[in-house]
LOVO-119742 format. One line per field, with one value per residue (C-alpha): x, y, z; chain; residue number from 1; residue in one letter. Coordinates in pm, whole numbers. Each point is the difference from the previous one (the first is absolute). Example, Ala and Ser with C-alpha at 12.3 -4.5 7.8 and 13.67 -1.06 7.14 Angstrom:
// LOVO-119742
x <- (1230	137)
y <- (-450	344)
z <- (780	-66)
unit <- (A	A)
pos <- (1	2)
code <- (A	S)
This chain:
// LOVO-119742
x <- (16658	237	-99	229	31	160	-376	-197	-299	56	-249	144	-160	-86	221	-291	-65	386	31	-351	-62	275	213	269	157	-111	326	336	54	222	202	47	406	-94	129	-236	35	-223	-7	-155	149	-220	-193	-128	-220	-268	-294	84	-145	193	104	183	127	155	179	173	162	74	240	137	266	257	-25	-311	-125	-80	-342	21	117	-271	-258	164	19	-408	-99	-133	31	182	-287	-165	328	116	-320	1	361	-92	-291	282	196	-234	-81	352	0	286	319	33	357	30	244	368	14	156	298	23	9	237	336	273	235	-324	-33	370	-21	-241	137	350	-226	-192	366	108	-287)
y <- (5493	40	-265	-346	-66	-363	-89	176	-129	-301	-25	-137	-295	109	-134	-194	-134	-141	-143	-125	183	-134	141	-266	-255	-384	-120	194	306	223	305	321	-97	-375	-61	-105	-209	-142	-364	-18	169	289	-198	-227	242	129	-99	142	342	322	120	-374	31	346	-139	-302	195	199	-252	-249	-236	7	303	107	323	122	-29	390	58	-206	171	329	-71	-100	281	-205	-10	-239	-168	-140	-18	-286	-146	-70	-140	-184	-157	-26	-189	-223	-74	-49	243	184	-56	158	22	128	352	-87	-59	343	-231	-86	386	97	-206	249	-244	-52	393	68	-258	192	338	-157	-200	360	192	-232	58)
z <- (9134	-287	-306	-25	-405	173	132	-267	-156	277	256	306	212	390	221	191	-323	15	289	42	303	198	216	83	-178	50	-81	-102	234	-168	117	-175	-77	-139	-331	-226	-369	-246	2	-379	-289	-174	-301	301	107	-229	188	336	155	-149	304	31	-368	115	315	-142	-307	273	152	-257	156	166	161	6	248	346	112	80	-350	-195	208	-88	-388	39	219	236	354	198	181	-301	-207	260	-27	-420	73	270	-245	-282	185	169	-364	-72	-268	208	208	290	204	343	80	113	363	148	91	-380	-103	263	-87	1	-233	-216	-71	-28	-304	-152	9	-136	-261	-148	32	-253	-266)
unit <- (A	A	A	A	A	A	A	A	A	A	A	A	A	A	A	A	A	A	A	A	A	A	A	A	A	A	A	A	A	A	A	A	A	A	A	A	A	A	A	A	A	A	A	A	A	A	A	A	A	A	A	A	A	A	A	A	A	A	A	A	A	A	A	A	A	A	A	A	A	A	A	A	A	A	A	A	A	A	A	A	A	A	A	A	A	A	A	A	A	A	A	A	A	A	A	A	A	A	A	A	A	A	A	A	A	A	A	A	A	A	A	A	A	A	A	A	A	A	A	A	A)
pos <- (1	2	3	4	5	6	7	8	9	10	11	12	13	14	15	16	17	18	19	20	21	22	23	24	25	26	27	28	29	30	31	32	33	34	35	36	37	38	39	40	41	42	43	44	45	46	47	48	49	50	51	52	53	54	55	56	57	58	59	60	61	62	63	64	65	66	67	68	69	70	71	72	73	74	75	76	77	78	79	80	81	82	83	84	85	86	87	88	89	90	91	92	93	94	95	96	97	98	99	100	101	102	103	104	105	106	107	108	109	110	111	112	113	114	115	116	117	118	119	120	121)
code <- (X	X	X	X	X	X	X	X	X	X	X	X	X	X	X	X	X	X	X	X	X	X	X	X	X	X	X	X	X	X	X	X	X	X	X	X	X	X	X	X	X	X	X	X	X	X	X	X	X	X	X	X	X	X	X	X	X	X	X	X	X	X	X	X	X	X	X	X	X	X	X	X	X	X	X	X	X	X	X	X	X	X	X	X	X	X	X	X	X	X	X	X	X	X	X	X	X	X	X	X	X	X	X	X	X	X	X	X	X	X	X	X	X	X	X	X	X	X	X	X	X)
């Protein structure tokens, strides 16, 4: 296994440890495409968890990131990545926003604007 200078001299918490055991979400089910954003800005959160800490810098407003993508920037799997959001949010330490509706992403007029909008930069 080659040697991560990013997670050096870092132990990581076990991911049982993270989600407590569980293996669902009480709440907030989440998908792999939601879009997630912190609800709090970053000096609101020096007494939460690290791996909490790392996820909301992770996805300051208004964008934010992909579920798939924050668990790919933690090395985490998706299973218990979903689960920590799914906490976050219940907390309402995150936003979460539903994936366009395939009808939504499929608008011919929608994408023509697009492409005519980048030709123009």
């Amino acid at each position: 296994m080659a040697h991560d200078p990013q997670h050096a001299g870092r132990r990581r918490t076990r991911l049982y440890a993270l989600t407590d055991g569980r293996t669902s979400a009480p709440h907030t089910v989440l998908t792999m495409d939601t879009t997630i954003t912190a609800a709090i800005t970053t000096d609101d959160h020096s007494g939460l968890p690290t791996e909490w800490r790392a996820i909301l810098s992770m996805c300051p407003p208004p964008h934010g990131q992909a579920v798939a993508e924050i668990a790919a920037r933690m090395h985490m799997r998706l299973t218990p990545m979903t689960l920590l959001l799914g906490e976050l949010a219940d907390r309402g330490l995150v936003h979460h926003r539903l994936p366009l509706a395939e009808s939504e992403t499929t608008n011919v007029h929608l994408l023509m604007r697009i492409r005519d909008n980048l030709a123009r930069i």
